[in-house]
C-alpha positions as CSV (number, residue, x, y, z in Angstrom):
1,X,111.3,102.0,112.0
2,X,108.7,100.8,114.7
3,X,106.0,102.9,113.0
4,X,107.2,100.8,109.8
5,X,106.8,98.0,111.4
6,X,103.2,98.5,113.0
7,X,102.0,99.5,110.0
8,X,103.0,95.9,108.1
9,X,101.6,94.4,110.6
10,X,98.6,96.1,110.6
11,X,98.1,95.3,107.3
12,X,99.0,91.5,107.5
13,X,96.3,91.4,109.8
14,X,93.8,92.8,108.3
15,X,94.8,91.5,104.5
16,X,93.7,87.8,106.3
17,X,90.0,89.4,107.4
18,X,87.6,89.1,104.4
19,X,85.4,91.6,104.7
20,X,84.7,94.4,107.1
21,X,83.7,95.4,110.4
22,X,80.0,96.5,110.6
23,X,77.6,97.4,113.3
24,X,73.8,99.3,113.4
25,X,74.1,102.7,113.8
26,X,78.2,102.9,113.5
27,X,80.4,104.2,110.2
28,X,83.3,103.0,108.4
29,X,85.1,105.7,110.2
30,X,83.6,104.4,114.1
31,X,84.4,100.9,113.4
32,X,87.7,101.8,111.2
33,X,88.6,104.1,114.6
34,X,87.6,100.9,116.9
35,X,89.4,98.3,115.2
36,X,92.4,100.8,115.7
37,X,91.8,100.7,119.6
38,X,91.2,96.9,119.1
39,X,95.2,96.8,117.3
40,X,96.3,99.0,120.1
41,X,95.3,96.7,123.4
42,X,96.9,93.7,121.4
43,X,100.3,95.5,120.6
44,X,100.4,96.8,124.4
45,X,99.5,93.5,125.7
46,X,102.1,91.8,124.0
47,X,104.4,94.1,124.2
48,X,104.8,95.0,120.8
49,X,103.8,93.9,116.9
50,X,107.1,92.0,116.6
51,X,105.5,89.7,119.6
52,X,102.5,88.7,118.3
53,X,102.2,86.2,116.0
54,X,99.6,87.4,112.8
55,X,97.4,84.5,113.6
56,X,97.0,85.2,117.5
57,X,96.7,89.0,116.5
58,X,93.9,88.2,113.9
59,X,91.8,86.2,116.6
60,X,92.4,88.5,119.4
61,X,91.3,91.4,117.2
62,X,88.2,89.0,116.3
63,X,87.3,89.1,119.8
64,X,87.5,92.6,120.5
65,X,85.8,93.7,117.9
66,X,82.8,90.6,118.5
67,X,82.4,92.5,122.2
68,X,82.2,96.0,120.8
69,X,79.6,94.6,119.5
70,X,80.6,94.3,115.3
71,X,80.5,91.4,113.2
72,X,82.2,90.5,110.2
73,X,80.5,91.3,106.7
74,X,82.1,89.1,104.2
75,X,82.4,90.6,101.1
């Protein structure tokens, strides 16, 4: 069920990002596999998916990702 749950809200968050991830030099898979680690920090910080509102999770990932150095290619 909390696999279930994760997974929805992976995909509320990343159903509101139009486009992708990109960065010089990385793949799809590197900044697929990064946005991952970004989801992961979030859901511990908060505690958990069912925590964190989709808004706040869409920003914070936004951030994370900005530091690791990607930027969003609208598509």
């Amino acid at each position: 069920m909390k696999m279930v749950l994760v997974s929805l809200m992976v995909l509320v968050v990343t159903g509101c990002t139009a486009g992708r991830w990109v960065q010089a030099g990385k793949s799809d898979l590197d900044s697929r596999r990064d946005s991952f680690d970004c989801e992961n920090v979030i859901v511990t910080k908060h505690g958990g998916w069912q925590r964190v509102e989709p808004f706040t999770a869409a920003i914070e990932i936004r951030e994370c990702m900005q530091v690791k150095g990607y930027h969003l290619e609208q598509n």
